[in-house]
C-alpha positions as CSV (number, residue, x, y, z in Angstrom):
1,X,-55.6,-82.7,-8.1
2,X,-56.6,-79.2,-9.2
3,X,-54.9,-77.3,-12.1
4,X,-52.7,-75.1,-9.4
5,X,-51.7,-78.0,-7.4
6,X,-50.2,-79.8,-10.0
7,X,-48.4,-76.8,-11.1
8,X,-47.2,-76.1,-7.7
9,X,-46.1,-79.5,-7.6
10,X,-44.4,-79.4,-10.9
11,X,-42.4,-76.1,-9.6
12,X,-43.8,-74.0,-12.1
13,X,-45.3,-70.7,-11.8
14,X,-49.0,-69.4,-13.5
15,X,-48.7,-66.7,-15.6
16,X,-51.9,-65.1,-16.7
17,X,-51.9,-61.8,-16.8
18,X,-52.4,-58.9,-19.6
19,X,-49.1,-57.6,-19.1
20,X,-47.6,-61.0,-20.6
21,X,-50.3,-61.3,-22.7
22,X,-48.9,-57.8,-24.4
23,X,-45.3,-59.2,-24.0
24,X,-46.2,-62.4,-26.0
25,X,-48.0,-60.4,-29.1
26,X,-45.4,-59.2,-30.8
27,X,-43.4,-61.7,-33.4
28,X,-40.0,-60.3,-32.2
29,X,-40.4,-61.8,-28.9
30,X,-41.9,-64.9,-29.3
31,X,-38.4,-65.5,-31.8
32,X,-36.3,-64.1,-28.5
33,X,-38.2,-66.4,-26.1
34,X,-37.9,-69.3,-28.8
35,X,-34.0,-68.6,-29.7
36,X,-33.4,-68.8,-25.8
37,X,-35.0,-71.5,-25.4
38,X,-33.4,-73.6,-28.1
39,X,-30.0,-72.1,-28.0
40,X,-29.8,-71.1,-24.5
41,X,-28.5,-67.5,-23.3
42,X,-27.9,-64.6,-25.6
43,X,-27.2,-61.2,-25.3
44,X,-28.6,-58.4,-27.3
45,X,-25.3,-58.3,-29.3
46,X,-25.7,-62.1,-30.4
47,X,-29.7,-61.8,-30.5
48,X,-29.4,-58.6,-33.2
49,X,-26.6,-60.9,-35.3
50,X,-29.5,-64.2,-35.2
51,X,-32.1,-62.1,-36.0
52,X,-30.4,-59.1,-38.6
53,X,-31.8,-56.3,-36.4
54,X,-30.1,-53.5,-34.5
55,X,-29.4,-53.5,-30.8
56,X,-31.0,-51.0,-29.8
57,X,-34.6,-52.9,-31.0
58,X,-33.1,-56.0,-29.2
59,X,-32.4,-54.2,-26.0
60,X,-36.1,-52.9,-25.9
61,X,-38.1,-55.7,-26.6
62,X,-35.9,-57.9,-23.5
63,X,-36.7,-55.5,-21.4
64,X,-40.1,-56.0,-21.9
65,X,-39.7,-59.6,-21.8
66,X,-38.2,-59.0,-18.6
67,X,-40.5,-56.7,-17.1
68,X,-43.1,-59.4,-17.7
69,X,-41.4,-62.0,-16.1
70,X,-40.5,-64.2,-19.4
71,X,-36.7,-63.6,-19.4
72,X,-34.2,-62.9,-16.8
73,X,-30.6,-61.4,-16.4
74,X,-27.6,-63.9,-15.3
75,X,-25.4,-61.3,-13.2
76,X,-22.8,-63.6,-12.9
77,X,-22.4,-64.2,-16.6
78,X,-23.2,-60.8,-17.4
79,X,-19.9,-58.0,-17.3
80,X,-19.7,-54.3,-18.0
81,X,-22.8,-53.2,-19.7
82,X,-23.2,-57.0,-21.9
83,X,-25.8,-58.4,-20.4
84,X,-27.0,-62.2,-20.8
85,X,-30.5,-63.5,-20.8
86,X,-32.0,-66.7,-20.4
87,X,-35.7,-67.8,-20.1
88,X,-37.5,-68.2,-16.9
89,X,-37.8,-72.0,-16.8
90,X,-40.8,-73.4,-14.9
91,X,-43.6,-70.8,-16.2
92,X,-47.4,-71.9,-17.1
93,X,-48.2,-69.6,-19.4
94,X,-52.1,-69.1,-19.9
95,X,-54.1,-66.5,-21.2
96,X,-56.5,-64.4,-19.1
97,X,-60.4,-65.8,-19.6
98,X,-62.0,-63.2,-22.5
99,X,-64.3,-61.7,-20.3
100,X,-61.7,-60.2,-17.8
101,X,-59.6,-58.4,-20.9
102,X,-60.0,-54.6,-22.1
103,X,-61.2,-55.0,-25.9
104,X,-57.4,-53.8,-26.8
105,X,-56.4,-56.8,-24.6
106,X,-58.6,-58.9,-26.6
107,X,-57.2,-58.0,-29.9
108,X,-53.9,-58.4,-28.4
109,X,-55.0,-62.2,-27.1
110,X,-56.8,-62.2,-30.7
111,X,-53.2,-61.3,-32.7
112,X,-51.2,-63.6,-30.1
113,X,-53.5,-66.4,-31.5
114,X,-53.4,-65.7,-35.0
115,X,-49.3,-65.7,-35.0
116,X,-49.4,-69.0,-33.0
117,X,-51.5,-70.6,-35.3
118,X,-49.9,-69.4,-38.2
119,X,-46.5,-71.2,-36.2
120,X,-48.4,-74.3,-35.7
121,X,-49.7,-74.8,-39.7
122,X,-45.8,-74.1,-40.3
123,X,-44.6,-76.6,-37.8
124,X,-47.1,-78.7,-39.2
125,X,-45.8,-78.3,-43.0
126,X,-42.5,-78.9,-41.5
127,X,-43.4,-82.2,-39.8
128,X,-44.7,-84.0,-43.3
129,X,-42.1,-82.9,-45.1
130,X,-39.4,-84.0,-42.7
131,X,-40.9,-87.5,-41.8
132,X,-37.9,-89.1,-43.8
133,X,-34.7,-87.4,-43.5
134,X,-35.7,-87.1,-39.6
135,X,-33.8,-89.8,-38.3
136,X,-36.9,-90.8,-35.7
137,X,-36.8,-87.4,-34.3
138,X,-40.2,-86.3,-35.4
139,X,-43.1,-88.0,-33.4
140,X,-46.6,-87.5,-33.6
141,X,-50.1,-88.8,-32.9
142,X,-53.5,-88.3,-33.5
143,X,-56.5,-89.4,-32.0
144,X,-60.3,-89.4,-31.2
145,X,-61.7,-90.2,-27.8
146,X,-64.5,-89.3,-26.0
147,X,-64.3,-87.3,-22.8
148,X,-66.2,-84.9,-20.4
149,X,-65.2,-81.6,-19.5
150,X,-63.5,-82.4,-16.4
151,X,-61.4,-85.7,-18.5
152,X,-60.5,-83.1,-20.9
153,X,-59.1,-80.6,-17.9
154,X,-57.4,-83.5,-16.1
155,X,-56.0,-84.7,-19.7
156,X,-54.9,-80.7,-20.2
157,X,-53.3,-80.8,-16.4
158,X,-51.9,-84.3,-17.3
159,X,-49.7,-83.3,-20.1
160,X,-48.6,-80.1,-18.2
161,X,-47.7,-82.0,-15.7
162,X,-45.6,-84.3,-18.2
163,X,-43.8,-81.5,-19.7
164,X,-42.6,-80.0,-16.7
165,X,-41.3,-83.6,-15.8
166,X,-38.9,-83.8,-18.6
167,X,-38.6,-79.7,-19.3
168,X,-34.8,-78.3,-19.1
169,X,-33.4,-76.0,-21.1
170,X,-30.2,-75.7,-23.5
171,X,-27.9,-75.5,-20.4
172,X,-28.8,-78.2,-18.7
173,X,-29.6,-80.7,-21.4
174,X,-26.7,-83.5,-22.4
175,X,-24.8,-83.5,-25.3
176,X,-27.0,-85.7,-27.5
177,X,-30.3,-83.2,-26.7
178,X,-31.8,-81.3,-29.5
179,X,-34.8,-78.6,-29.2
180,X,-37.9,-80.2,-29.8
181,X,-41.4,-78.4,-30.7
182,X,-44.7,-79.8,-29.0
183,X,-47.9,-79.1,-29.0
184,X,-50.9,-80.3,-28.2
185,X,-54.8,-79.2,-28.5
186,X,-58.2,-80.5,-28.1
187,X,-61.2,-79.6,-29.6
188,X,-64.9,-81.3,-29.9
189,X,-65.3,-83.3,-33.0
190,X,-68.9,-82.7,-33.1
């Protein structure tokens, strides 16, 4: 099955443009898209109290989540001029190949990866020094296998395909649910 079947099939959406990719590179957001994720939906009142910034900055930068397709407004929670936000559930977000971005693209994909990876050594910090008080809920593995291009794409499709199976977010998770962080990346050994 190719990469966009098995998103189709998994009900999610492909998102690969620049205009996300500009979205996504600026730390602000990626803490809005990962507070609504955990936490469920915010406005920019509650967003601005989480975070210790103004309103007014909130406001902006959900619009531009919104404009790009990452967040959305829930009219029926939403009253006056308080609006609520949740994330759009069901996106595949990928970025654009290098060749088809503008060199301001490129250092915008560059930057995007550079506070990722910054996230992920942090996450990574976090996981060995929270093995014991954890209570099971850190889980992690590590292997080395050998695979061709196309194992390693079906492998990549595979997991997708396994986190949209069990993906929900805050509102619709039970009672005994807690956020939980993955990741998952391949590179050759050799």
């Amino acid at each position: 099955m190719t990469k966009e079947r098995r998103a189709e099939a998994a009900g999610r959406r492909t998102v690969d443009s620049p205009e996300v990719l500009k979205a996504l590179s600026h730390p602000l957001r990626l803490r809005i898209l990962r507070h609504l994720g955990a936490v469920g939906p915010a406005t920019s009142t509650t967003l601005a109290a989480a975070f210790g910034e103004n309103t007014g900055t909130l406001s902006y930068h959900l619009r531009m989540l919104e404009r790009s397709g990452l967040i959305e407004d829930i009219p029926e929670r939403s009253t006056g001029r308080e609006r609520w936000w949740r994330g759009v559930r069901g996106l595949d977000i990928r970025r654009p190949p290098q060749g088809e971005l503008t060199e301001a693209e490129r250092a915008m994909s560059a930057e995007l990866h550079r506070m990722r990876i910054e996230e992920d050594v942090e996450l990574a910090r976090q996981f060995t020094a929270g093995q014991e008080e954890s209570e099971g809920w850190m889980r992690g593995s590590r292997s080395l296998i050998h695979l061709t291009k196309g194992e390693l794409d079906a492998f990549h499709d595979d997991y997708l395909a396994l986190l949209a199976r069990y993906a929900r977010g805050p509102e619709d998770a039970p009672d005994d649910a807690r956020p939980v962080l993955l990741r998952w990346f391949g590179l050759p050994a050799d």
